[in-house]
C-alpha positions in Angstrom: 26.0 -42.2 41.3 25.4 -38.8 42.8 27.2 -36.1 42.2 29.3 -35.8 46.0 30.1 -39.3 45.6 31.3 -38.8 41.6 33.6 -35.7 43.5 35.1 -38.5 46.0 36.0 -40.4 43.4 37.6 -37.4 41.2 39.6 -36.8 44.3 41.0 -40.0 44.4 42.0 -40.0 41.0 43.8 -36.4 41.9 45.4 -38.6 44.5 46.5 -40.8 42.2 47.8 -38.8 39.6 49.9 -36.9 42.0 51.3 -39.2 44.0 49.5 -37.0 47.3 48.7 -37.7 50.6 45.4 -35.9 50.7 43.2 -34.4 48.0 39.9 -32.2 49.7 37.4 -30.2 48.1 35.8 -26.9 49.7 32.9 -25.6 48.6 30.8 -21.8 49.8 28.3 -22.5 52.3 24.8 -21.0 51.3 24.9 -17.3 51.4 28.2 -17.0 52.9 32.3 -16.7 52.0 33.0 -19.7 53.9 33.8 -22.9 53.0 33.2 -26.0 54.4 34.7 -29.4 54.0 32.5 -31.0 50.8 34.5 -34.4 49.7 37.4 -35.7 50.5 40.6 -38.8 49.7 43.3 -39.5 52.3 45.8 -41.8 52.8 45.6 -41.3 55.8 42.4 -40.7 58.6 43.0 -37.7 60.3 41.6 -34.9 57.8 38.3 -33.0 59.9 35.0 -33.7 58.4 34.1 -30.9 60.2 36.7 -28.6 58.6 35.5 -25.2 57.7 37.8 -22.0 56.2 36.9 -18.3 56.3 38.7 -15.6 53.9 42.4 -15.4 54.5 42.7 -18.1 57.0 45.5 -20.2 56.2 46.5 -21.2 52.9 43.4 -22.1 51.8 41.5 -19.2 52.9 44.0 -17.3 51.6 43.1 -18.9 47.6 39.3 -18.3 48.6 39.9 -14.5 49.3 42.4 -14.2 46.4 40.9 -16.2 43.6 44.4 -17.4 42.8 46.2 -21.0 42.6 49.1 -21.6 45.4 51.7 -23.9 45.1 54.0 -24.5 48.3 56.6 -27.0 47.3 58.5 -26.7 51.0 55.2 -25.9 53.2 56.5 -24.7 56.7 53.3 -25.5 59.1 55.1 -23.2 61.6 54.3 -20.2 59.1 51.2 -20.9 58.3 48.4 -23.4 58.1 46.1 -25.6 56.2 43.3 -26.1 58.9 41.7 -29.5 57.6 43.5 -32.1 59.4 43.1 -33.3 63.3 45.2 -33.7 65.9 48.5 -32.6 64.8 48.6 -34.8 61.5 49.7 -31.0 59.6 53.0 -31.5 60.9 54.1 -34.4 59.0 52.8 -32.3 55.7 55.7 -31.3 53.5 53.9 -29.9 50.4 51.1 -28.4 49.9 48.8 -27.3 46.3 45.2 -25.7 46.1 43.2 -24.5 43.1 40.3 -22.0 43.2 36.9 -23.1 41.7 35.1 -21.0 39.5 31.3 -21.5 41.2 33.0 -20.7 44.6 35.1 -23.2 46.9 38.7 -24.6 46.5 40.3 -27.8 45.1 43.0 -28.6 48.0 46.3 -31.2 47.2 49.1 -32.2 50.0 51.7 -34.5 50.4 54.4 -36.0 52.8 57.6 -35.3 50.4 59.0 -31.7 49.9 58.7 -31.0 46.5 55.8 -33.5 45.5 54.7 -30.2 43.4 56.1 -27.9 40.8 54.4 -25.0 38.8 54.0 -27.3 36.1 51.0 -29.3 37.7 49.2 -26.3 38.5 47.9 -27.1 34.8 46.7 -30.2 35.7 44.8 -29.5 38.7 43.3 -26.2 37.8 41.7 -29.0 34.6 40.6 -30.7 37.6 38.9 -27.9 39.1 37.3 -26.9 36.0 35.6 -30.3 36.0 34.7 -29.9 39.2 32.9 -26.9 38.2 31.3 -28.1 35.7 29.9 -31.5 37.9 28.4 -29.2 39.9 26.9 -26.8 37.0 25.7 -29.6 35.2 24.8 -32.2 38.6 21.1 -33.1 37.1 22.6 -34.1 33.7 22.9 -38.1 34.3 24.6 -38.6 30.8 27.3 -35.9 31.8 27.5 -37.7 35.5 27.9 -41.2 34.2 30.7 -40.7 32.3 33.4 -39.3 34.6 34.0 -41.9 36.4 35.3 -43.7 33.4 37.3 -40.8 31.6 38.9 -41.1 34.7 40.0 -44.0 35.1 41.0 -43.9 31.8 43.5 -40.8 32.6 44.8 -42.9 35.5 46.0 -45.5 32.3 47.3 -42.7 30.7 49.4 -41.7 34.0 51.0 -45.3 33.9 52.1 -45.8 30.5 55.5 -44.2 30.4 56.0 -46.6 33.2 55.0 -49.5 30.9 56.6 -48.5 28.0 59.7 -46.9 27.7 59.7 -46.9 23.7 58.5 -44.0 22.5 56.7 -45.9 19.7 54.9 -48.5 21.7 54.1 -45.3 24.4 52.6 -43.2 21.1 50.6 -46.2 20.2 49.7 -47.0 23.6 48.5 -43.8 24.2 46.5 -43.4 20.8 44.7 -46.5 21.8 44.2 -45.4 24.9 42.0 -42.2 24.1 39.9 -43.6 21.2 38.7 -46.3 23.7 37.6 -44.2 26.7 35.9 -41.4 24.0 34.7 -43.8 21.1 36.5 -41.6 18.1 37.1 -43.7 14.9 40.1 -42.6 14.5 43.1 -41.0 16.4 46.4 -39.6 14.7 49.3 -38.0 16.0 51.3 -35.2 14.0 54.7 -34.0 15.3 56.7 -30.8 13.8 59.1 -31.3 11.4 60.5 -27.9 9.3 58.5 -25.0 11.1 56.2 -23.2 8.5 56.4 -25.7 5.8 56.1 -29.8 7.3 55.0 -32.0 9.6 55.4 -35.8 9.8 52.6 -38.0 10.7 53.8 -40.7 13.2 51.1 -43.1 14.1 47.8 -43.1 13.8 45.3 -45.9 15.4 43.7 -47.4 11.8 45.5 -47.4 8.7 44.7 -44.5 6.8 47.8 -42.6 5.4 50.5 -44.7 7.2 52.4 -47.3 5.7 54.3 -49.9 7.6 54.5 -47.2 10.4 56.5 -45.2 8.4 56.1 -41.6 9.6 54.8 -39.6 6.7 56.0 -35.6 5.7 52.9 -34.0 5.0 52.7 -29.9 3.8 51.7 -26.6 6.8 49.5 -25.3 4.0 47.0 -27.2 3.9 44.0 -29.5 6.0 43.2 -28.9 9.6 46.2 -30.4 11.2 48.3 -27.9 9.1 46.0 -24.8 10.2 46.5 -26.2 14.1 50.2 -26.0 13.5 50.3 -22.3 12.2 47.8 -20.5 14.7 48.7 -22.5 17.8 44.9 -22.9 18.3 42.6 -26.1 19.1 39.8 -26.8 16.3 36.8 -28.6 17.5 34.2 -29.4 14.7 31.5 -31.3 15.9 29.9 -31.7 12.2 26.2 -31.5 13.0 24.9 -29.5 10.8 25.6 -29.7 7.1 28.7 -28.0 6.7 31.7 -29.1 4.3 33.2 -32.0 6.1 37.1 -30.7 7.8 39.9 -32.3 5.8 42.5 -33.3 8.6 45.6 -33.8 5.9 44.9 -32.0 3.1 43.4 -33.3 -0.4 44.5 -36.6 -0.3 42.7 -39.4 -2.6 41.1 -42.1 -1.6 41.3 -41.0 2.3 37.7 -40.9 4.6 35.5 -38.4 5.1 35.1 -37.4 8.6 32.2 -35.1 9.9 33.3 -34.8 13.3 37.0 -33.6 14.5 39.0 -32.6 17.5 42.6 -31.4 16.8 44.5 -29.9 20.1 48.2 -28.7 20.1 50.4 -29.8 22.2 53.4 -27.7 23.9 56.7 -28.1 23.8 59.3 -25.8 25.2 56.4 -23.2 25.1 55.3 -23.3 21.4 53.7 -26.2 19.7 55.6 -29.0 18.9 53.0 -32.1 18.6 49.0 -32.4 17.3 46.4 -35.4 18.9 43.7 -35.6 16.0 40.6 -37.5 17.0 38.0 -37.8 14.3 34.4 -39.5 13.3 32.9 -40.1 10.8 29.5 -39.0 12.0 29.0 -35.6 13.2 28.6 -35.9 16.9 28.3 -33.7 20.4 31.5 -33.1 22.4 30.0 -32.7 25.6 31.7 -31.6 29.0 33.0 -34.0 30.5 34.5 -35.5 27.0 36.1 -32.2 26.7 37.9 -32.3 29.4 39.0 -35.9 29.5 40.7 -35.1 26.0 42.7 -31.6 27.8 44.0 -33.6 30.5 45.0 -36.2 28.2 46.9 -33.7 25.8 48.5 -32.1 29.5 49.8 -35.5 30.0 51.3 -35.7 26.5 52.8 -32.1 27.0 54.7 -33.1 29.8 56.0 -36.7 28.9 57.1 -34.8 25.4 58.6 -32.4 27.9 60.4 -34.7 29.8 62.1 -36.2 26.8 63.1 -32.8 25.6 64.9 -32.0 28.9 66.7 -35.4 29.0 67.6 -35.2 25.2 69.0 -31.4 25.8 70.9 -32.5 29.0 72.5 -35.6 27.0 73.9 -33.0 24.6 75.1 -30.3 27.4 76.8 -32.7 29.6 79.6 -33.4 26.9 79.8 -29.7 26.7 80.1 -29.3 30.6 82.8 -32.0 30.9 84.7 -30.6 27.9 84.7 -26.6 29.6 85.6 -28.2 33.0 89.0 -30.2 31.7 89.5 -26.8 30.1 89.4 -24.9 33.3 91.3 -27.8 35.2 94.8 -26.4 33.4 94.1 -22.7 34.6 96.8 -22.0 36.8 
């Protein structure tokens, strides 16, 4: 698979996890500022193949002269353009998202519904860009190549699950399953905040190790990786290579297996970390690209369903609250 078709397909995976109309890619001609159309997925069949953007030329010139992601949630196409489409197929756009590239170009996102697009998924697809990057850095590395198409599908299972499951239990293990079969880890935990500074429960993890009968587990902040994630808000990434003293996830637990190699990325709630993914092996192994980013998009997608249930859980309590103050106000006379 080369690499502009490997792009095509990334873009229809973008499609897909946005819900959008169109996803297109522009990339810097040789020796020059502008970009021309370099991949495309549409819905629809009206976007130019011959589509090319200078500096400050619509919205997407203006993220290739300003180096800076745009998100137009109500776009107006009387204000201002997007300049890939024919015919007058930019009229029936309603939103509109695009991503700089770090080697040059622009990672482009649209949609018929007003509002398809909040500040929140500028995370996502700026994670999209950056693989895009990296495809193109790394194009004559077949390894690397070969194995986006199937992270990515893989992320597009990870997109439907709170569809399929609606019990957070059966989602967690779902989703723990999920990533240890599209990277090949041995094992996959996931660690949740219990008393800041001092706990954290272990809720599931995807072979039995610590658990039992499912039974989340309080384990101690002062101690083992997980703990050190928790207290510095930082990703740990061992990849156990050389001969180093193997990473203790939990703490000094008996009887519990040595692992050489370990990822452990926190995962934001309410802007501080609320959650841990832990993927380990027990060899010591490479993380390369493309498995790098597979496993950030897969803790974004965690952040925001954890999100989600964190705005619905503090709206359950307020609207009790709300009802209460308005009967209040309702005997003001």
């Amino acid at each position: 698979m080369n690499a502009n078709s490997i792009e095509e397909h990334i873009l229809s995976i973008v499609c897909s996890v946005f819900d959008a109309y169109s996803a297109v890619l522009f990339l810097p001609e040789e020796d020059s500022e502008t970009c021309s159309l370099a991949a495309q997925y549409s819905l629809g069949s009206k976007v130019d193949p011959n589509a090319r953007i200078v500096p400050g030329q619509g919205l997407v010139g203006w993220i290739v002269r300003n180096h800076e992601v745009l998100c137009i949630p109500n776009f107006d196409h009387y204000q201002s353009n997007l300049g890939y489409y024919l015919d007058r197929e930019e009229e029936t756009i309603k939103a509109f998202m695009g991503c700089p590239i770090s080697c040059g170009g622009v990672l482009c996102l649209d949609s018929k519904r007003q509002y398809a697009f909040s500040e929140k998924d500028n995370k996502i697809l700026q994670l999209f860009a950056e693989l895009i990057a990296r495809l193109r850095v790394k194009s004559g590395q077949q390894d690397f190549l070969a194995d986006i198409p199937r992270y990515f599908a893989d992320l597009a299972v990870l997109q439907d699950l709170p569809f399929r499951y609606k019990r957070w239990g059966e989602y967690l293990r779902q989703f723990l399953q999920t990533v240890v079969s599209a990277t090949g880890f041995d094992y996959a935990a996931f660690a949740s905040l219990e008393n800041p500074g001092e706990t954290y429960s272990l809720e599931a993890e995807t072979s039995p190790m610590l658990l039992t009968d499912n039974l989340p587990l309080s384990l101690s902040m002062h101690t083992g990786v997980v703990g050190w994630v928790f207290k510095n808000d930082q990703s740990l990434i061992v990849e156990g290579l050389d001969d180093g003293p193997c990473p203790v996830l939990f703490g000094k637990i008996p009887d519990v297996v040595e692992f050489k190699a370990v990822m452990c990325l926190p995962i934001a709630v309410d802007k501080g970390t609320r959650a841990i993914l832990c993927l380990a092996q027990r060899e010591g192994r490479h993380f390369d690209e493309s498995l790098r980013s597979f496993v950030r998009l897969a803790v974004e997608q965690m952040s925001f369903f954890l999100e989600n249930l964190y705005l619905r859980t503090r709206l359950r309590q307020l609207l009790p609250k709300v009802k209460v103050h308005g009967d209040g106000l309702g005997g003001v006379r």
